[in-house]
C-alpha positions in Angstrom: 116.4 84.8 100.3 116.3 87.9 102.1 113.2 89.9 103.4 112.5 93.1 102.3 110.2 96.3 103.1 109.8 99.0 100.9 108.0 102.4 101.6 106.2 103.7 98.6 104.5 107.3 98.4 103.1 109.9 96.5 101.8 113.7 96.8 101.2 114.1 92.8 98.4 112.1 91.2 99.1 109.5 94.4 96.6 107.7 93.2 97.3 106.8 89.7 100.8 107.1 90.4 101.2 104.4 93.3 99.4 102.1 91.2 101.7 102.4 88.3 104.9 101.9 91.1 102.9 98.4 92.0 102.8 97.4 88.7 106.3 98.0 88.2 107.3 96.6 91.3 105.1 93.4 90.8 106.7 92.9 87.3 110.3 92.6 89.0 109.6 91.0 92.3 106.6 88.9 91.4 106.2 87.6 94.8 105.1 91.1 96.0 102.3 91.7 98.7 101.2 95.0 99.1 99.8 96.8 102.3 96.5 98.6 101.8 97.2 103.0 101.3 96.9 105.8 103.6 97.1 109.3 104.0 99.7 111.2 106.1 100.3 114.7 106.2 104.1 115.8 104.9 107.3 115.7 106.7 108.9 119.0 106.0 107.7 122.6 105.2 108.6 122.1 101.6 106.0 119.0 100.5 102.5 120.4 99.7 99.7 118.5 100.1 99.2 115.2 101.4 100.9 111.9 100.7 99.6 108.5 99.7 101.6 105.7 101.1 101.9 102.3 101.5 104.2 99.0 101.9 105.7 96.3 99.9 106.5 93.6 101.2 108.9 90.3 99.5 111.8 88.1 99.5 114.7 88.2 96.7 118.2 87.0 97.0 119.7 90.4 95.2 121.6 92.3 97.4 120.5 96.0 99.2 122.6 98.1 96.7 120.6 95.8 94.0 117.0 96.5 95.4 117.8 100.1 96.3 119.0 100.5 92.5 115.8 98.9 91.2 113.9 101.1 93.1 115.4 104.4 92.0 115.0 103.6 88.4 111.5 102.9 88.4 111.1 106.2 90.4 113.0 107.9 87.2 111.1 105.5 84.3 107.6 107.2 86.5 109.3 110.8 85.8 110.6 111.6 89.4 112.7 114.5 88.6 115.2 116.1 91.5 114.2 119.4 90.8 110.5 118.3 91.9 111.6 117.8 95.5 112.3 121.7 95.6 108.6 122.4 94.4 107.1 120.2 97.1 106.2 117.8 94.4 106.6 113.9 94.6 106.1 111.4 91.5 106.8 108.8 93.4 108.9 107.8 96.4 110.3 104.0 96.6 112.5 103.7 99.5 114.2 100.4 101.0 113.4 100.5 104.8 114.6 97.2 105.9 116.3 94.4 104.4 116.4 91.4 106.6 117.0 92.5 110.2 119.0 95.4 109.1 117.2 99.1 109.4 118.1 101.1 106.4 115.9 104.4 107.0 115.4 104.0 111.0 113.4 107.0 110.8 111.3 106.3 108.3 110.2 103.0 109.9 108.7 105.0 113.0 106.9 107.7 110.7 102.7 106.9 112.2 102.1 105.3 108.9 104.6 103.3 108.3 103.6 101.8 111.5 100.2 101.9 111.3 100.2 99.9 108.1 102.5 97.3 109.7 99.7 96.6 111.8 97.0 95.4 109.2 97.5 92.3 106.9 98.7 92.9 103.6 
């Protein structure tokens, strides 16, 4: 089994729409915890308004590639289109940060929410 982080976030219905993600995450990785949500203003000039994140936290034996597929279809099942990043829109944002040891999105892992949420129980 291997240990796996995910970063979820939305700036377009965040709400509604991070529910939905955990829903559809749940239903594939049933042993799912979830982090509670914040706010964070966006990275980049392009994103308008504010984002709601959180993390997901789990252990599955499929693979990166596997995981990181899995999460870009249910961003496309939710309607994330690639024109929408050019409007400063987000659906929704599913991004594998770290599986096992291994940092996939350094960056993303020191964003202030990303670590602030590490912080609290999930």
């Amino acid at each position: 089994m291997h240990d796996i982080l995910l970063s979820i976030g939305s700036n377009s219905y965040a709400k509604r729409n991070t529910e939905k993600a955990k829903r559809q995450i749940k239903a594939v990785f049933p042993n799912v915890r979830f982090s509670d949500s914040c706010t964070s203003k966006p990275y980049g000039k392009k994103y308008k308004g504010e984002f709601l994140n959180l993390l997901a936290v789990f252990s599955s034996d499929e693979t990166a590639q596997e995981i990181g597929k899995r999460a870009k279809q249910i961003e496309a099942d939710m309607g994330r289109k690639p024109e929408d990043k050019e409007k400063g829109r987000v659906v929704i944002d599913i991004d594998l940060i770290r599986y096992d040891d291994k940092m996939l999105k350094p960056n993303d892992f020191e964003r202030n929410y990303v670590q602030d949420l590490l912080k609290k129980p999930f």
